[in-house]
DRENTORVO-870551 format. One record per residue: residue in one letter; x negated, y, z of N, C-alpha, C, O, CB in turn. Coordinates in steps of 0.05 Angstrom, whole numbers, padded with zeros to 5 digits, always signed. Last residue first. Glycine has a CB too. Layout:
BEGIN
AXYZXYZXYZXYZXYZ ...
END
This chain:
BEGIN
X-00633+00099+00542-00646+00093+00517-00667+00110+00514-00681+00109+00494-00628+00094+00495 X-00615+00075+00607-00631+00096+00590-00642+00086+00561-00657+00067+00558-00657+00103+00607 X-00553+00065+00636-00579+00053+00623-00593+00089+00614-00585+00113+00615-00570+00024+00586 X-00515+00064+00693-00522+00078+00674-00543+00066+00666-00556+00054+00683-00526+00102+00678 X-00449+00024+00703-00484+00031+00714-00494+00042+00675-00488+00036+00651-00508-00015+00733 X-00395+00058+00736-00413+00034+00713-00442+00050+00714-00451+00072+00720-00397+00031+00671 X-00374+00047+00796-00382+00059+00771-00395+00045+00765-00406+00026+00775-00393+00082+00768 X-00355+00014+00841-00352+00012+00817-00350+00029+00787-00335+00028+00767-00338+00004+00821 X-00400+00025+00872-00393-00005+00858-00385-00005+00840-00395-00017+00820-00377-00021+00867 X-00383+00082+00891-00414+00065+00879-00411+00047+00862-00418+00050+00838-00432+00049+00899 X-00339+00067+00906-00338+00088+00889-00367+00079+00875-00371+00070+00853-00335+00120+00904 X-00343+00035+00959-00330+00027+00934-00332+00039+00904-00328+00026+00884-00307+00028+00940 X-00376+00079+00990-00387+00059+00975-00371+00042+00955-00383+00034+00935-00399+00044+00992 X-00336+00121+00993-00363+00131+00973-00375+00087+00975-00380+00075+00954-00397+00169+00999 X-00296+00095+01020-00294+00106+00999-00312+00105+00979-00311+00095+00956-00291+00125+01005 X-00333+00070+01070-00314+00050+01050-00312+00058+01025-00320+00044+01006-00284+00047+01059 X-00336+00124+01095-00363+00104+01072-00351+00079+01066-00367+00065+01053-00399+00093+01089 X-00285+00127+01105-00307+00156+01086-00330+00137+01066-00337+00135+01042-00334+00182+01116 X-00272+00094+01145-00261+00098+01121-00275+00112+01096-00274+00106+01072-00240+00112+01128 X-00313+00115+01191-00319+00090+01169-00295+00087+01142-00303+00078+01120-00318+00057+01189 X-00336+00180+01169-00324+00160+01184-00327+00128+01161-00334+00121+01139-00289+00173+01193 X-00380+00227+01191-00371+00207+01177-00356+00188+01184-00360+00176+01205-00385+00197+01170 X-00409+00260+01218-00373+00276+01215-00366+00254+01195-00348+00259+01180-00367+00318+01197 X-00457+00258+01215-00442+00252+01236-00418+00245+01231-00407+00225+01240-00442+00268+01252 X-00478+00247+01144-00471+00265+01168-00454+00245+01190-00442+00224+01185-00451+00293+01156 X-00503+00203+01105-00510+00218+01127-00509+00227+01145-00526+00224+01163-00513+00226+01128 X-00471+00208+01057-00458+00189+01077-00473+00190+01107-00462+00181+01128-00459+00159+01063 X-00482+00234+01005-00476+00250+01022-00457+00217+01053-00433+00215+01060-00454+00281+01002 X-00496+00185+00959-00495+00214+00971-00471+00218+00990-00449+00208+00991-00491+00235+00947 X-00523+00130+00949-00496+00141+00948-00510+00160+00963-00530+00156+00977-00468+00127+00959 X-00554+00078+00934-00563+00111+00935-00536+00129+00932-00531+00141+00911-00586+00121+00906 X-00559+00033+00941-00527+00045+00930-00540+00065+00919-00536+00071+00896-00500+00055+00952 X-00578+00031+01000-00577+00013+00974-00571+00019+00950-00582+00003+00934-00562-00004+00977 X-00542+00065+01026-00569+00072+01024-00579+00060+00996-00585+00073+00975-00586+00061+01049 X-00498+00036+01032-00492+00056+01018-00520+00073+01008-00521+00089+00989-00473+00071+01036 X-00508-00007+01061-00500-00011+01031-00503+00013+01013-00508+00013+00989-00472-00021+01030 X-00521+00021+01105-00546+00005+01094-00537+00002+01068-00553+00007+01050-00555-00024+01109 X-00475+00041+01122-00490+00058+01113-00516+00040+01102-00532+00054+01088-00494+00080+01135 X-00442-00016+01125-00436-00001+01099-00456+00027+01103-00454+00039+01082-00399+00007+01097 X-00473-00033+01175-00479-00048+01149-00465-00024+01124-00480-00015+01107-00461-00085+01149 X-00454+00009+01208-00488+00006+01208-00487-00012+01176-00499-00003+01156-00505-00018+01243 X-00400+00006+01211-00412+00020+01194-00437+00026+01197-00445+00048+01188-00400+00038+01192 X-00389-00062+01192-00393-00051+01205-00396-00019+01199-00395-00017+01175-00408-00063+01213 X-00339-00097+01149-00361-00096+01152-00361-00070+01175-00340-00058+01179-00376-00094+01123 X-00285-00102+01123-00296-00110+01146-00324-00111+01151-00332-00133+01159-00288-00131+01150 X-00284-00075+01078-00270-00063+01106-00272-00078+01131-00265-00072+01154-00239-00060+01103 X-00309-00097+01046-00319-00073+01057-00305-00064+01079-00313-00047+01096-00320-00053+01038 X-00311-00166+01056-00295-00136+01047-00308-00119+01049-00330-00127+01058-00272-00126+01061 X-00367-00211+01050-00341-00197+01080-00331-00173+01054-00346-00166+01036-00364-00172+01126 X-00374-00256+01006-00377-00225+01011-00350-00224+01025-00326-00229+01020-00380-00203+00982 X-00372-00326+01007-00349-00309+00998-00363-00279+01016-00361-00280+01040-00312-00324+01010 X-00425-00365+00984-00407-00355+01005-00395-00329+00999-00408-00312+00987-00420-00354+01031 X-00407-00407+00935-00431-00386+00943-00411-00373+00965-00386-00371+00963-00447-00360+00914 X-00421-00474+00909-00394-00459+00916-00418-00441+00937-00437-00451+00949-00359-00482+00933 X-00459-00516+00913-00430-00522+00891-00416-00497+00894-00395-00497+00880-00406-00551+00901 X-00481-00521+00951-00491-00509+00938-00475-00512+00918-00488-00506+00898-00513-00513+00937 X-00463-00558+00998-00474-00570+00981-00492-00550+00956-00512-00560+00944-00453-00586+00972 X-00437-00511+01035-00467-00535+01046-00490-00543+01021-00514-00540+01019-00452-00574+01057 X-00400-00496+01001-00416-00488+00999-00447-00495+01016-00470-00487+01012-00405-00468+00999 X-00375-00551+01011-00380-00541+00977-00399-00519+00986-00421-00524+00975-00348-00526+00956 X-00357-00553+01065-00384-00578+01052-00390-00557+01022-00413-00552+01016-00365-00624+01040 X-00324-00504+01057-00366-00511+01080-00371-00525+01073-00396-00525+01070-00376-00519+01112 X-00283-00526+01044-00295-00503+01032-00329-00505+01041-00350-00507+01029-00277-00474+01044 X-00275-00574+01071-00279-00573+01040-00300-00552+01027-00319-00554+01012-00251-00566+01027 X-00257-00541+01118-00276-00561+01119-00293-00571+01098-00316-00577+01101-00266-00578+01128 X-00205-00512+01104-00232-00503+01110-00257-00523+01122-00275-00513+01136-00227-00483+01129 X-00178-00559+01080-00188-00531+01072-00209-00525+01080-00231-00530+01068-00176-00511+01080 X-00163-00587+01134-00176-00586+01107-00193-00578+01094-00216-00583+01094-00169-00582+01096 X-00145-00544+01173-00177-00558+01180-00185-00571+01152-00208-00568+01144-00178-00586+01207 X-00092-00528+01143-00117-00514+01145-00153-00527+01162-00176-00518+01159-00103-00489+01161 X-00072-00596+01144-00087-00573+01125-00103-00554+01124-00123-00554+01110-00078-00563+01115 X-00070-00583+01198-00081-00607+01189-00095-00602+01158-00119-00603+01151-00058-00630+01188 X-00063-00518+01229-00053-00544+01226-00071-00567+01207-00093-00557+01204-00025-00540+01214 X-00092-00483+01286-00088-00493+01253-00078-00523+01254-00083-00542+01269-00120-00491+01234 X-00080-00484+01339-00068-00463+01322-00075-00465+01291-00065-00450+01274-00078-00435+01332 X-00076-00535+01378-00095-00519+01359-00077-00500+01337-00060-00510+01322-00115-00543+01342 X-00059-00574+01408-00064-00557+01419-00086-00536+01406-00105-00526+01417-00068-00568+01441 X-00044-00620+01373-00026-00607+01381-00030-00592+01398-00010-00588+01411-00012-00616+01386 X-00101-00637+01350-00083-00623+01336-00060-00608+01346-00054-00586+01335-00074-00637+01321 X-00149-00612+01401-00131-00629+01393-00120-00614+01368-00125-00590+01362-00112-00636+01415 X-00207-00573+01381-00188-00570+01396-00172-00601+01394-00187-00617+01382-00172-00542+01386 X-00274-00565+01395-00262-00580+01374-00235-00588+01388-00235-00606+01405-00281-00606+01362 X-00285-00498+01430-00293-00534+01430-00274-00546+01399-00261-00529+01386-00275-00557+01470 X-00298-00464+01480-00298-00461+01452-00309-00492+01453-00327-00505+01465-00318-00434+01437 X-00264-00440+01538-00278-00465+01541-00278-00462+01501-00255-00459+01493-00258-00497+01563 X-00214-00417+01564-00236-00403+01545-00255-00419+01533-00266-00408+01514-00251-00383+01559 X-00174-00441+01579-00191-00441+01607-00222-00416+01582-00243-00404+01589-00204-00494+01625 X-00141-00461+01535-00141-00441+01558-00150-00428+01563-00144-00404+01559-00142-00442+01572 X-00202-00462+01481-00180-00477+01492-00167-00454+01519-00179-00433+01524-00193-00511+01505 X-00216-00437+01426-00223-00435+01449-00199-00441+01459-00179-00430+01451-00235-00414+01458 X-00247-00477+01371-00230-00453+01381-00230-00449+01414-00248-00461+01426-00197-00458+01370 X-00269-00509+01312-00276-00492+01339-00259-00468+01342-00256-00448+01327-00307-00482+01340 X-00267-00547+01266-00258-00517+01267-00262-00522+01300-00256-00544+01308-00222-00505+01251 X-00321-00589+01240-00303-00583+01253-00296-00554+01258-00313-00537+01255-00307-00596+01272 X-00349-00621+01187-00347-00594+01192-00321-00589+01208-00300-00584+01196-00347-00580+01165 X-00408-00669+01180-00379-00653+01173-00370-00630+01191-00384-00623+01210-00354-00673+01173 X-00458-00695+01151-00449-00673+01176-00418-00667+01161-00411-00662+01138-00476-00638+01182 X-00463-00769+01152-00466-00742+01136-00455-00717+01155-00442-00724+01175-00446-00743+01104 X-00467-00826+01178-00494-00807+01167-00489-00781+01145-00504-00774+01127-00515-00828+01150 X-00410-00821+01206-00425-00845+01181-00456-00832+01165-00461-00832+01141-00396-00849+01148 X-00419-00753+01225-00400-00781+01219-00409-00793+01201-00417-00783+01181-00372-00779+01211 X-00443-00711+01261-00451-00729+01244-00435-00746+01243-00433-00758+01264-00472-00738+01247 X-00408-00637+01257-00417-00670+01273-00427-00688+01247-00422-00684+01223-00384-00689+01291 X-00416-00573+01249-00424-00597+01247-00423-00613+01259-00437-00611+01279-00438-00600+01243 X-00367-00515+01265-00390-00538+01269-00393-00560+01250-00373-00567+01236-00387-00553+01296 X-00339-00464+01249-00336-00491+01246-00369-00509+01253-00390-00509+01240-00324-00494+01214 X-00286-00407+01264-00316-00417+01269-00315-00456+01262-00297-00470+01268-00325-00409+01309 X-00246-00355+01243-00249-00383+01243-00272-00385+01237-00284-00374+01218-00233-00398+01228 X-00180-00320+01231-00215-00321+01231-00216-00354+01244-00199-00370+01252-00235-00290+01258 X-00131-00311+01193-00135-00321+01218-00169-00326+01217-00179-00339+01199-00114-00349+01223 X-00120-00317+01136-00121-00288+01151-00139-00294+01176-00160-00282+01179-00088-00274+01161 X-00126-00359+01116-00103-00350+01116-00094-00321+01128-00073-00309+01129-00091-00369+01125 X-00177-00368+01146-00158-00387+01131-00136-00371+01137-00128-00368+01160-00155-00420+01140 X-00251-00334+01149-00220-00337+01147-00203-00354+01134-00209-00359+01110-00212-00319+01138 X-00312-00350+01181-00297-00348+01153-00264-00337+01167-00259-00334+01191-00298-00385+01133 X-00373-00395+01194-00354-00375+01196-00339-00355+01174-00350-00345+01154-00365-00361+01213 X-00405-00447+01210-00399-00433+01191-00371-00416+01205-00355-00424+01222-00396-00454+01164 X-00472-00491+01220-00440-00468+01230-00426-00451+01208-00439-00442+01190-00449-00440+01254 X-00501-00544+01224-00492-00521+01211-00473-00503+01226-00460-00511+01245-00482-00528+01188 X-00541-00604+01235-00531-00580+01248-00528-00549+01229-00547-00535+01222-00550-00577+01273 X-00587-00637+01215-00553-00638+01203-00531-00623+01209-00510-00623+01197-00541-00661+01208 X-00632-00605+01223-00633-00625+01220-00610-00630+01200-00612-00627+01175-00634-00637+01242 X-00620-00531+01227-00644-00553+01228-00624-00578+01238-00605-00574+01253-00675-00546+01254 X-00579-00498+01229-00589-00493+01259-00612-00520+01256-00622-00530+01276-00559-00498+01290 X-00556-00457+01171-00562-00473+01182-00581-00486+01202-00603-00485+01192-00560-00479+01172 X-00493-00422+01170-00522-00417+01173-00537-00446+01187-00531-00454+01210-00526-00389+01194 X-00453-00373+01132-00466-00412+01138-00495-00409+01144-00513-00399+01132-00466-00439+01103 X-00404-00334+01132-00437-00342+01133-00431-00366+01134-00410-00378+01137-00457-00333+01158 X-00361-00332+01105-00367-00309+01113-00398-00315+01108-00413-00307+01091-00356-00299+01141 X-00311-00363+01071-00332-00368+01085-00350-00349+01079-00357-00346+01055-00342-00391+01083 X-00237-00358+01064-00254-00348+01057-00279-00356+01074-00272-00356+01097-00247-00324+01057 X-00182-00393+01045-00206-00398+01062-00233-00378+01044-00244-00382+01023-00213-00436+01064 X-00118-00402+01035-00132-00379+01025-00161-00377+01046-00160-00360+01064-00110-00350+01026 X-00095-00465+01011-00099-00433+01030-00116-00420+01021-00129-00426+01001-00107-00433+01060 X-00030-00478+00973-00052-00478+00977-00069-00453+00994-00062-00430+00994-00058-00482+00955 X+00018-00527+00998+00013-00499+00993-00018-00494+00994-00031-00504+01013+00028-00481+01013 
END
């Protein structure tokens, strides 16, 4: 079955050291770099019991073998520049980031207090997807 891996950021920490963060299947998800045979690959990180964030076992990890696939594939492709990191939703974004979008945007009226974040979800989807005006 094929998953559904979205990658949020990738950010890279200098030398062969990366991170990357994203969704498989809904379920969020952090991934490191290790060096194997001189190339970085891309472990999923989770937090064991005790809270401890580490490269879990298989049988003490809430993704299965495929989803570390997946989402390991997905971070080398976009490591490599083959593949562009997947835009958070608008509904997941903050509402400090959707009033910066919305500034961007030059959307009206998103200003007031009495805003909510549903409100500037609205007016900024509404931005997007009007069609953009030319001038002759």
């Amino acid at each position: 079955m094929a998953k559904n891996v979205l990658v949020t950021t990738l950010t890279h920490l200098g030398g062969s050291k990366f991170t990357a963060s994203g969704t498989c299947d809904g379920r969020a998800f952090v991934a490191n770099t290790i060096v194997y045979r001189n190339e970085p690959i891309f472990k999923v990180q989770e937090a064991d019991d005790e809270g401890k964030v580490s490269h879990l076992r298989m049988d003490s990890s809430s993704f299965d073998r495929g989803d570390r696939i997946a989402i390991a594939r997905k971070c080398k492709l976009i490591r490599l520049g083959e593949l562009k990191i997947d835009p958070p939703s608008l509904e997941e974004l903050t509402v400090k980031q959707l009033r910066l979008k919305a500034k961007e945007l030059d959307v009206k009226g998103w200003t007031g207090s009495d805003i909510r974040k549903a409100d500037l979800v609205r007016l900024v989807k509404e931005a997007q997807d009007a069609p953009a005006v030319t001038e002759a």
